[in-house]
C-alpha positions as a Python dict, from the first residue, in 0.01 Angstrom:
ca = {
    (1, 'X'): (0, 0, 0),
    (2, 'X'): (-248, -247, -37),
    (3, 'X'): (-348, -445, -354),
    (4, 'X'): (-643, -671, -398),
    (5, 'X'): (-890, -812, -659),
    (6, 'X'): (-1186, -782, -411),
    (7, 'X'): (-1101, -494, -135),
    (8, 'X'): (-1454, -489, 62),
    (9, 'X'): (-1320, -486, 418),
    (10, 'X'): (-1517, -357, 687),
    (11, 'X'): (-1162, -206, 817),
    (12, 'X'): (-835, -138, 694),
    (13, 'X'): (-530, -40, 838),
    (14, 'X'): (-214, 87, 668),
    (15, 'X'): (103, 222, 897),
    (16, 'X'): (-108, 397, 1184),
    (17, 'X'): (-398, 521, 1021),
    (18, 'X'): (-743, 349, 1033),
    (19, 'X'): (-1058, 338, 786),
    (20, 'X'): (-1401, 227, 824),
    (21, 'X'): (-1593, 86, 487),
    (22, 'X'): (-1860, 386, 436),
    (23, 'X'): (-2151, 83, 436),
    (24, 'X'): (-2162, -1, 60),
    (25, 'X'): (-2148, -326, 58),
    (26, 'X'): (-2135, -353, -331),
    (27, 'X'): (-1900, -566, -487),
    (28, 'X'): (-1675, -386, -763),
    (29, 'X'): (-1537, -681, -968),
    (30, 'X'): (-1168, -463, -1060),
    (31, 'X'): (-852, -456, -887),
    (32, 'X'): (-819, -171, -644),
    (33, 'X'): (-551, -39, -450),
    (34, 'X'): (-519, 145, -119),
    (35, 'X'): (-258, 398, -32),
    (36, 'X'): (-155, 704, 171),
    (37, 'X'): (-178, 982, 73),
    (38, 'X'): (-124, 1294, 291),
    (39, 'X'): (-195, 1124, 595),
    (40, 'X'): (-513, 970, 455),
    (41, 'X'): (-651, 637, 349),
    (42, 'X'): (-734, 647, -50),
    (43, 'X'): (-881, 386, -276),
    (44, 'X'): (-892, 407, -617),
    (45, 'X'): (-926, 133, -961),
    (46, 'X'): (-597, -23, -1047),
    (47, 'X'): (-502, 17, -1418),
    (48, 'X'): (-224, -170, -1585),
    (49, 'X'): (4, 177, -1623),
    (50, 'X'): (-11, 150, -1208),
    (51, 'X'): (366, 107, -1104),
    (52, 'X'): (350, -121, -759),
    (53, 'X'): (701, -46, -606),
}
């Protein structure tokens, strides 16, 4: 898992599995996290009633 105030990489890497940014440079000014998930990359908002561990 991966937690950040500002996640705009252009690649991120969790365990084996690889993502590319889709090109949207915009700037989203919220905590996000990014997980897997069934063998895929996800990214969603963090909310406070997000459990970490």
């Amino acid at each position: 898992m991966v937690f950040a105030l500002n996640l705009s990489p252009s690649q991120i890497r969790i365990a084996n599995k690889i993502s590319r940014a889709a090109g949207d440079d915009t700037r989203r000014p919220r905590p996000e996290l990014a997980y897997l998930e069934n063998g895929n990359i996800c990214v969603r908002e963090y909310t406070s009633q997000d459990r970490l561990l």
